[in-house]
PyMOL Python script that loads the backbone (N, CA, C, O; Angstrom):
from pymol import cmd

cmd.read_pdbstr("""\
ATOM      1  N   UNK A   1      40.604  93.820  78.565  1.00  0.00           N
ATOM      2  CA  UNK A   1      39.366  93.855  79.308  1.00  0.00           C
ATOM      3  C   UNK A   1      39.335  95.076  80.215  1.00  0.00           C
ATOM      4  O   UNK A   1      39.680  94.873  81.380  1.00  0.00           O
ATOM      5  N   UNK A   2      39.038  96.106  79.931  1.00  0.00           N
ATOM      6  CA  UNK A   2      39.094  97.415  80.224  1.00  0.00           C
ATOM      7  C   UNK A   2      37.973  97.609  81.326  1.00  0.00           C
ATOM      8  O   UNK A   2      38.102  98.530  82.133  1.00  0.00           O
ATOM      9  N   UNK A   3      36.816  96.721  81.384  1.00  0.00           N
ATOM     10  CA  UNK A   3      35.742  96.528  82.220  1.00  0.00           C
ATOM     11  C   UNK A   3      35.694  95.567  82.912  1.00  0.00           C
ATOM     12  O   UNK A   3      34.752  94.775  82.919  1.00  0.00           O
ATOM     13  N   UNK A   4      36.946  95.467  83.769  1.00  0.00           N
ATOM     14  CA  UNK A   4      36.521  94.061  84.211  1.00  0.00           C
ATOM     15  C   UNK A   4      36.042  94.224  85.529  1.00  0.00           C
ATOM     16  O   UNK A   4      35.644  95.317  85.931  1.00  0.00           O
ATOM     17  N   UNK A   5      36.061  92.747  86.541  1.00  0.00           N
ATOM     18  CA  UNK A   5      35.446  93.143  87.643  1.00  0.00           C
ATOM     19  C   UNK A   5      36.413  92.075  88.690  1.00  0.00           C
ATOM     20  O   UNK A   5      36.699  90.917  88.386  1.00  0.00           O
ATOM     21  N   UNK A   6      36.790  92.709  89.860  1.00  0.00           N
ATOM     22  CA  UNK A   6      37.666  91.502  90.550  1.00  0.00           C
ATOM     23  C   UNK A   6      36.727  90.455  91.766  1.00  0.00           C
ATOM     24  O   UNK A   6      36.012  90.859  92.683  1.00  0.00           O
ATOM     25  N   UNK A   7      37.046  88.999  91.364  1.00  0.00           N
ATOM     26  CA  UNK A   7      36.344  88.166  91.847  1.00  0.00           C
ATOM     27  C   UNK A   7      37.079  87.438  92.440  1.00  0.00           C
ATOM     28  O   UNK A   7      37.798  86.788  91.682  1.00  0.00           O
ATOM     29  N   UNK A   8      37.346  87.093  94.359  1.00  0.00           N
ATOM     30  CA  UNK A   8      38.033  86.473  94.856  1.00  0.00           C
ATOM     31  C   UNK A   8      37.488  84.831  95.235  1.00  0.00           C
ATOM     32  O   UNK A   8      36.305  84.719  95.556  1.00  0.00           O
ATOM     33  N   UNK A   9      38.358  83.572  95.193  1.00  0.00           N
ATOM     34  CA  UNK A   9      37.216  82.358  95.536  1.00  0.00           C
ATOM     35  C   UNK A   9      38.169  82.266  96.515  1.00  0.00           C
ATOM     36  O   UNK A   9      39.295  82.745  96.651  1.00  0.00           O
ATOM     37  N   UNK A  10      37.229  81.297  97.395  1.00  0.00           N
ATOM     38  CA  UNK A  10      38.746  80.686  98.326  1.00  0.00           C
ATOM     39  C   UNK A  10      37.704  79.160  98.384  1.00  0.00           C
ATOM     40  O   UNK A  10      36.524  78.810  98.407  1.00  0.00           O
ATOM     41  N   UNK A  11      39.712  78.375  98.387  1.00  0.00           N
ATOM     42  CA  UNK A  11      39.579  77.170  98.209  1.00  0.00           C
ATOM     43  C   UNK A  11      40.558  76.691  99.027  1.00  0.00           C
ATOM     44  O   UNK A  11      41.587  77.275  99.365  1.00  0.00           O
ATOM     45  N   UNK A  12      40.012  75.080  99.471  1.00  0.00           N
ATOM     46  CA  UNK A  12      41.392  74.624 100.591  1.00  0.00           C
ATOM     47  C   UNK A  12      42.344  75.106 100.199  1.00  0.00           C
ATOM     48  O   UNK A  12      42.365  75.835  99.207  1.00  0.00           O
ATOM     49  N   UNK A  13      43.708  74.694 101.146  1.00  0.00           N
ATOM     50  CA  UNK A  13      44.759  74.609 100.439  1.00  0.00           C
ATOM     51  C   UNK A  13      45.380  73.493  99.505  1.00  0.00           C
ATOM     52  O   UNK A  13      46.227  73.625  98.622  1.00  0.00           O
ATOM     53  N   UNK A  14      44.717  72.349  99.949  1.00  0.00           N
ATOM     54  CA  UNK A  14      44.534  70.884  98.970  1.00  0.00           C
ATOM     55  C   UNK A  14      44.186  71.802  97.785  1.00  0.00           C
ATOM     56  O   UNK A  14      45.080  72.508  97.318  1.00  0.00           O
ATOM     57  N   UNK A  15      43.158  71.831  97.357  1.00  0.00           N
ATOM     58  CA  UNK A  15      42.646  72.359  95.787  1.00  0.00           C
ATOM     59  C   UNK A  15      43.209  73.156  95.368  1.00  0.00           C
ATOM     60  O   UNK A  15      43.469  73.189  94.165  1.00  0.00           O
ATOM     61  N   UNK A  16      43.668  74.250  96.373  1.00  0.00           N
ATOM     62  CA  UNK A  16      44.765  75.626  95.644  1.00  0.00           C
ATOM     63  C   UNK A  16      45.656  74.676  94.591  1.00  0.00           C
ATOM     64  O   UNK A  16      45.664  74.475  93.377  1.00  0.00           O
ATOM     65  N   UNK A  17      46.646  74.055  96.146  1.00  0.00           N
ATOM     66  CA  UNK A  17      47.672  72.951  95.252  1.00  0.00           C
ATOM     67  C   UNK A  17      47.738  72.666  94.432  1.00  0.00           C
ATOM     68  O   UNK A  17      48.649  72.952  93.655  1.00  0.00           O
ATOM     69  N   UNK A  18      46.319  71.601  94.099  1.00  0.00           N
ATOM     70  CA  UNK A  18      46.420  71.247  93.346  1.00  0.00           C
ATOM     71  C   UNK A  18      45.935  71.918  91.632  1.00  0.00           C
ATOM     72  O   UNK A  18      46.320  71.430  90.570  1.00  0.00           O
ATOM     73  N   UNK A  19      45.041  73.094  91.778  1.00  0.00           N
ATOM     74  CA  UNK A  19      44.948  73.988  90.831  1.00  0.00           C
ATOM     75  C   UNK A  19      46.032  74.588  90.133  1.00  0.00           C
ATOM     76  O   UNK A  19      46.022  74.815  88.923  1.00  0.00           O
ATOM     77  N   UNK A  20      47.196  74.903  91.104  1.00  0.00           N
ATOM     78  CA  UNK A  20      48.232  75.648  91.085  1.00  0.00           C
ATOM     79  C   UNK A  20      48.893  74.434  90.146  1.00  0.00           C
ATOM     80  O   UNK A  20      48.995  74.701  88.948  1.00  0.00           O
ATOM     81  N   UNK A  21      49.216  73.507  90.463  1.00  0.00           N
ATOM     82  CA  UNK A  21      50.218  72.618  90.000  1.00  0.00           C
ATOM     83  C   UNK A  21      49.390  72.300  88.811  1.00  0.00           C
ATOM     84  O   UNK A  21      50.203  72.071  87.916  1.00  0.00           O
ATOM     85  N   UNK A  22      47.995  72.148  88.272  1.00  0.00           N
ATOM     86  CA  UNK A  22      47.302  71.937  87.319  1.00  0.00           C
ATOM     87  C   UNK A  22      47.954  72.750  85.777  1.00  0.00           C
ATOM     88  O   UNK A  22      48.484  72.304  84.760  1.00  0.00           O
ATOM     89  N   UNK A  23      47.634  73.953  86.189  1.00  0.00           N
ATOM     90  CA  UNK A  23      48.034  75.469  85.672  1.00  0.00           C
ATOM     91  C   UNK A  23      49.355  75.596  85.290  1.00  0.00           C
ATOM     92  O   UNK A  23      49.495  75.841  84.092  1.00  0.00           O
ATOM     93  N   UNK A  24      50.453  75.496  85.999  1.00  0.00           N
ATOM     94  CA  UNK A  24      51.970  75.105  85.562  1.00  0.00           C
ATOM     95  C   UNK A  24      51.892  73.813  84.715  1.00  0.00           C
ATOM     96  O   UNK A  24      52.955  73.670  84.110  1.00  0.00           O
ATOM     97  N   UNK A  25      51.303  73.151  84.543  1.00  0.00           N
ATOM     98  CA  UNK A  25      52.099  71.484  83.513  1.00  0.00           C
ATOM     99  C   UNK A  25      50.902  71.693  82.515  1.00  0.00           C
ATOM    100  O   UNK A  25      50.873  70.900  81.575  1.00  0.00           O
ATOM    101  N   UNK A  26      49.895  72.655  82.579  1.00  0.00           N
ATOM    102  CA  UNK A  26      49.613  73.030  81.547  1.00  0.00           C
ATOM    103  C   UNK A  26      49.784  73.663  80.630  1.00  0.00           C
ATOM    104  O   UNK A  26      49.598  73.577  79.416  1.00  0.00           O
ATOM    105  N   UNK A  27      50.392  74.732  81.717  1.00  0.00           N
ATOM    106  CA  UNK A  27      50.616  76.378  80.614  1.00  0.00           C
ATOM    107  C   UNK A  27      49.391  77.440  80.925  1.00  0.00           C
ATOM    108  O   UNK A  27      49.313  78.460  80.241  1.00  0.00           O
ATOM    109  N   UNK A  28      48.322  77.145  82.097  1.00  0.00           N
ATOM    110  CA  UNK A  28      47.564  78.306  82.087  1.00  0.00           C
ATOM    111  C   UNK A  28      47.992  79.659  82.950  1.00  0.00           C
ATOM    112  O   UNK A  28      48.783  79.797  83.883  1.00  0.00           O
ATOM    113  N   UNK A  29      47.424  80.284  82.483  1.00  0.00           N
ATOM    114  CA  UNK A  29      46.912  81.338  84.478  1.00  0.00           C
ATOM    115  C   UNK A  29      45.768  81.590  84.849  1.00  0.00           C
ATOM    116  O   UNK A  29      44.721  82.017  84.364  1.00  0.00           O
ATOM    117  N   UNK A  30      46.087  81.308  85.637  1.00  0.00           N
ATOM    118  CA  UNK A  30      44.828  81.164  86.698  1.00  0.00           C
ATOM    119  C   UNK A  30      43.659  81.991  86.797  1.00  0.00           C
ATOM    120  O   UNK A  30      42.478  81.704  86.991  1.00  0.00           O
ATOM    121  N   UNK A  31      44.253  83.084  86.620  1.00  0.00           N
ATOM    122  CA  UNK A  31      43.173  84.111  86.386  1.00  0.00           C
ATOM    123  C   UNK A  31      42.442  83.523  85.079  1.00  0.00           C
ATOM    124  O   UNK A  31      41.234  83.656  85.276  1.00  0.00           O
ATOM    125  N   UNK A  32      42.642  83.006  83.988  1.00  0.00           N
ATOM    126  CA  UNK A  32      42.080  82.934  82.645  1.00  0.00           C
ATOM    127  C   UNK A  32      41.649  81.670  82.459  1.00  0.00           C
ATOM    128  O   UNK A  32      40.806  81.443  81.591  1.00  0.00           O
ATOM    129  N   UNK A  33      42.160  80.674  83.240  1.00  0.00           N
ATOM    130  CA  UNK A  33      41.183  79.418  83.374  1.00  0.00           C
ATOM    131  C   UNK A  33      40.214  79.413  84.050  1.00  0.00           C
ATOM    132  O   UNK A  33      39.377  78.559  83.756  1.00  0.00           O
ATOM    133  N   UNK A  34      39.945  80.227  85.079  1.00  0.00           N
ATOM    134  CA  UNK A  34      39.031  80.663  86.257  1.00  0.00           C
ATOM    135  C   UNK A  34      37.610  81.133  85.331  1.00  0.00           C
ATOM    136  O   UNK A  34      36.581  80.474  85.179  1.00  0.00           O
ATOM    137  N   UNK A  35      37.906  82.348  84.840  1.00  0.00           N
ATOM    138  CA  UNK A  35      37.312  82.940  83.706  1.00  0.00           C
ATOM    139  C   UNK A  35      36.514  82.035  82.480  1.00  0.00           C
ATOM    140  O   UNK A  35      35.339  82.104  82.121  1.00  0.00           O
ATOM    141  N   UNK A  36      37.635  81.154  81.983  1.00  0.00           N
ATOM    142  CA  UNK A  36      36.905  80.386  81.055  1.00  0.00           C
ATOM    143  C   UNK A  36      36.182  79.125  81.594  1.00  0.00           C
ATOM    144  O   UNK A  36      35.168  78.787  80.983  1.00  0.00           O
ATOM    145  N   UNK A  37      36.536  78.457  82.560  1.00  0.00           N
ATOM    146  CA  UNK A  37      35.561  78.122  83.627  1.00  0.00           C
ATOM    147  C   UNK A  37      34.706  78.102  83.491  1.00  0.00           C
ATOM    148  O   UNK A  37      34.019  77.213  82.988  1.00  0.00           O
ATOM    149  N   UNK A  38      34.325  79.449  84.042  1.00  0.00           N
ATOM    150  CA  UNK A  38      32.406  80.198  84.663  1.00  0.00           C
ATOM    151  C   UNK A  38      32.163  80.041  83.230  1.00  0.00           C
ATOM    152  O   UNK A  38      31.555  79.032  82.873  1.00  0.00           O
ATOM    153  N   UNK A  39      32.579  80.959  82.290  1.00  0.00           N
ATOM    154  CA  UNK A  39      32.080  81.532  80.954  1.00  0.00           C
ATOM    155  C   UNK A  39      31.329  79.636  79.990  1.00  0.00           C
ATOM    156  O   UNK A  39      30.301  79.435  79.344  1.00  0.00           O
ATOM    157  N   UNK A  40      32.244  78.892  80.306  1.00  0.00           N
ATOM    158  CA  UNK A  40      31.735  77.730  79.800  1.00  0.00           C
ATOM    159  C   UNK A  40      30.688  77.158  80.514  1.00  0.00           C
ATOM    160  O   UNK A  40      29.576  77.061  79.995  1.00  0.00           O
ATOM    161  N   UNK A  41      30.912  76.768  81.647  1.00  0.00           N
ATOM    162  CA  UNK A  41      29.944  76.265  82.746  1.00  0.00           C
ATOM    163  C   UNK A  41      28.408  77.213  82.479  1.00  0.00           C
ATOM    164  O   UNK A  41      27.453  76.457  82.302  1.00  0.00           O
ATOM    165  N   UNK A  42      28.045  78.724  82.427  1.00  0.00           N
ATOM    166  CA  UNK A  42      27.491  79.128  82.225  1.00  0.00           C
ATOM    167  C   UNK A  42      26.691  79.045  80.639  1.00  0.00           C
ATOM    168  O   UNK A  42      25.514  79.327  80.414  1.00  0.00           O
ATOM    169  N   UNK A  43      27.552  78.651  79.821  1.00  0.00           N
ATOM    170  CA  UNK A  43      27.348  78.705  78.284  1.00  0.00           C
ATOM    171  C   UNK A  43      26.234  77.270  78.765  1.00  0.00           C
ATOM    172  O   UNK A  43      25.048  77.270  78.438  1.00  0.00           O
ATOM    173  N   UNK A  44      26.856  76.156  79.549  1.00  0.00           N
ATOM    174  CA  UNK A  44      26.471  74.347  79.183  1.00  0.00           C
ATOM    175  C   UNK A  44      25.332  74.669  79.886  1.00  0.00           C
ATOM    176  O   UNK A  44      24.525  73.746  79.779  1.00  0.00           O
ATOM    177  N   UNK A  45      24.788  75.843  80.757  1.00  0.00           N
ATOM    178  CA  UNK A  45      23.610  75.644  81.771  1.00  0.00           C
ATOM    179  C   UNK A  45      22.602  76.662  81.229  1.00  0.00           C
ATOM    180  O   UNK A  45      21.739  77.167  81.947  1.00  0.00           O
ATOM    181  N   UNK A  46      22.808  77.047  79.421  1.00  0.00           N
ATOM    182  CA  UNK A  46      22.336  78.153  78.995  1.00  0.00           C
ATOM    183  C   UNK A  46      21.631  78.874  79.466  1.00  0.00           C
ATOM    184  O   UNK A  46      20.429  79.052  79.272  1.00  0.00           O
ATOM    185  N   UNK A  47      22.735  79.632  80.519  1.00  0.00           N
ATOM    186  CA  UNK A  47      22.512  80.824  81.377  1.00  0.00           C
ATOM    187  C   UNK A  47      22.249  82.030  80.350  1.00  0.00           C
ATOM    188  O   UNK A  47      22.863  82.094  79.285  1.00  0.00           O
ATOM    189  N   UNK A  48      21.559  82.720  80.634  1.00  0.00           N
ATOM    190  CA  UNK A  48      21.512  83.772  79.760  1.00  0.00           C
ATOM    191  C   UNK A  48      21.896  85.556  80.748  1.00  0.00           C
ATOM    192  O   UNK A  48      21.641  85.773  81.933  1.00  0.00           O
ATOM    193  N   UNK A  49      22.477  86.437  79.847  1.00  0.00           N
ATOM    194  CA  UNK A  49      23.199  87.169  80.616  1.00  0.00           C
ATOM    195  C   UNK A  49      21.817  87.560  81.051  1.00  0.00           C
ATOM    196  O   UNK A  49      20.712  87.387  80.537  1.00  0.00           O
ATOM    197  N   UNK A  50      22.347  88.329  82.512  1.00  0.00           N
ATOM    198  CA  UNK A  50      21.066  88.738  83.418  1.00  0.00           C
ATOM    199  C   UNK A  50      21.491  90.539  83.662  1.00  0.00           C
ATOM    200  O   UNK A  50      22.524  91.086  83.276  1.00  0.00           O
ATOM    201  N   UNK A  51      20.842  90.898  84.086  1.00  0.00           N
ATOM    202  CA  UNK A  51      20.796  92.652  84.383  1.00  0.00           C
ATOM    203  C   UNK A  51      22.287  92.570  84.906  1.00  0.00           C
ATOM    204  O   UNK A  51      22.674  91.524  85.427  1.00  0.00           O
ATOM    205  N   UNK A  52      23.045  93.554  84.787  1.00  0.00           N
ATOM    206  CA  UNK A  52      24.174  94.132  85.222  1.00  0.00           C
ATOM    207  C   UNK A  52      24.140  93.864  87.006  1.00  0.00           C
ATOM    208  O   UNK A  52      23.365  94.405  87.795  1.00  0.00           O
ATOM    209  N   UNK A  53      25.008  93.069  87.262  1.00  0.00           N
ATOM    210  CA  UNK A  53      24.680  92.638  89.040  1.00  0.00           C
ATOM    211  C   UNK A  53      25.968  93.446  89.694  1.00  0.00           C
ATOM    212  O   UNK A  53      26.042  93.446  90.923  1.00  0.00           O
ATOM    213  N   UNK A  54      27.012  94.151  88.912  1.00  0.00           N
ATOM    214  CA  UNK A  54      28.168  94.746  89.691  1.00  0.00           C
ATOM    215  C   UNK A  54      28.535  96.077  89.135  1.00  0.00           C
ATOM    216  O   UNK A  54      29.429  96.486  88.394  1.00  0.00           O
ATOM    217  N   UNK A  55      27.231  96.759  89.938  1.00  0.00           N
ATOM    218  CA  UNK A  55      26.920  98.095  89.282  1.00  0.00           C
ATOM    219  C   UNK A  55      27.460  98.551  90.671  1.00  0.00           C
ATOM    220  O   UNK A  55      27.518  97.826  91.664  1.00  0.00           O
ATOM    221  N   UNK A  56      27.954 100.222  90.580  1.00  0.00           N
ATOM    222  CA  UNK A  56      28.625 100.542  91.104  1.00  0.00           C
ATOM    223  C   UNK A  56      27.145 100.659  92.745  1.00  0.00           C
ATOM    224  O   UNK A  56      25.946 100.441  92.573  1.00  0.00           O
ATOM    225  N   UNK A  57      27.669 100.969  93.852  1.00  0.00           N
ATOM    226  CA  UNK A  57      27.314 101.133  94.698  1.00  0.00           C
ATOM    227  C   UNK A  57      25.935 102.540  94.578  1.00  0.00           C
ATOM    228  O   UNK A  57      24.786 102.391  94.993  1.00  0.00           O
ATOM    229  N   UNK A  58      26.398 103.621  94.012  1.00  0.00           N
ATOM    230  CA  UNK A  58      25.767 105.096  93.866  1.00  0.00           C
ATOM    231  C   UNK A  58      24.519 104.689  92.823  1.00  0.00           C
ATOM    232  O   UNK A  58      23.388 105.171  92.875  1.00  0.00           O
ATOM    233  N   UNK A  59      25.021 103.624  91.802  1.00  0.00           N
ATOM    234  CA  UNK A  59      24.096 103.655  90.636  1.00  0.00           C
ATOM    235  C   UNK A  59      22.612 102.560  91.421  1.00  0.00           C
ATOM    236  O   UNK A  59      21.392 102.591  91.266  1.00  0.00           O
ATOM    237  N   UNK A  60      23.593 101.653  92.304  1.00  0.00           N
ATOM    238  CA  UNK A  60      22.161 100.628  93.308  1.00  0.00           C
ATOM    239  C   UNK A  60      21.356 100.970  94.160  1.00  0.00           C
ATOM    240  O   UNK A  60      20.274 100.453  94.437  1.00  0.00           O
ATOM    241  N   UNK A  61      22.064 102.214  94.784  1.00  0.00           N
ATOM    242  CA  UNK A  61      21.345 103.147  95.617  1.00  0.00           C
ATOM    243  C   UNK A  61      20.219 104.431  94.652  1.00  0.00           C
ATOM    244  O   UNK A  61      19.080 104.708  95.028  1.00  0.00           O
ATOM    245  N   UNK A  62      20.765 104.927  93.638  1.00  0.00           N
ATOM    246  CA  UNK A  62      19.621 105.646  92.630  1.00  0.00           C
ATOM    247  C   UNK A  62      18.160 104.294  92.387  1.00  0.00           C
ATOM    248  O   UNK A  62      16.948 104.456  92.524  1.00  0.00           O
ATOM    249  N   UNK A  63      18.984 102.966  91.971  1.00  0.00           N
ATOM    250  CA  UNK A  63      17.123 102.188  91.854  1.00  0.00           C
ATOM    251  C   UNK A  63      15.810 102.358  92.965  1.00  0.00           C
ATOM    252  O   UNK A  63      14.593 102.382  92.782  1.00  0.00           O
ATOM    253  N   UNK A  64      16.673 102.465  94.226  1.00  0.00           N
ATOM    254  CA  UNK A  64      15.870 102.373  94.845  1.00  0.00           C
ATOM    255  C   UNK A  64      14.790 103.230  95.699  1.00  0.00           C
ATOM    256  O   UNK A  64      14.161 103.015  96.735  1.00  0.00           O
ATOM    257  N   UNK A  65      14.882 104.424  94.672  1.00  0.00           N
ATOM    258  CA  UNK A  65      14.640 105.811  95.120  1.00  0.00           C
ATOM    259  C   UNK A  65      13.068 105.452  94.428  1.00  0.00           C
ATOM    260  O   UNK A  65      12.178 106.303  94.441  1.00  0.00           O
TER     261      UNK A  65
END
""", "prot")
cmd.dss("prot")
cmd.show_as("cartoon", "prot")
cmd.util.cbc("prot")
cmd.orient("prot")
């Protein structure tokens, strides 16, 4: 994924926990369950992709000229 984009959540530390401990007795990482997550959740709410929302700063500032 050569394009990707970094997305931070924050969650108690209860849910970390228990995410964390989810992820080990599964076999995931976290980063890639996170990912398939949204990507599903979005698929079940047939979201449809929308305009590019994490365009660089220079390219958001040219729209508005």
């Amino acid at each position: 994924m050569a394009d990707s984009v970094r997305v931070q959540v924050l969650m108690s530390r209860e849910e970390a926990g228990r995410f964390e401990a989810y992820c080990q007795e599964r076999g995931f990482k976290k980063s890639t369950l996170i990912a398939r997550l949204i990507r599903d959740h979005l698929a079940g709410e047939h979201f449809a992709q929308q305009q590019a929302l994490f365009e660089s700063s220079t390219a958001m500032g040219n729209q508005n000229l």
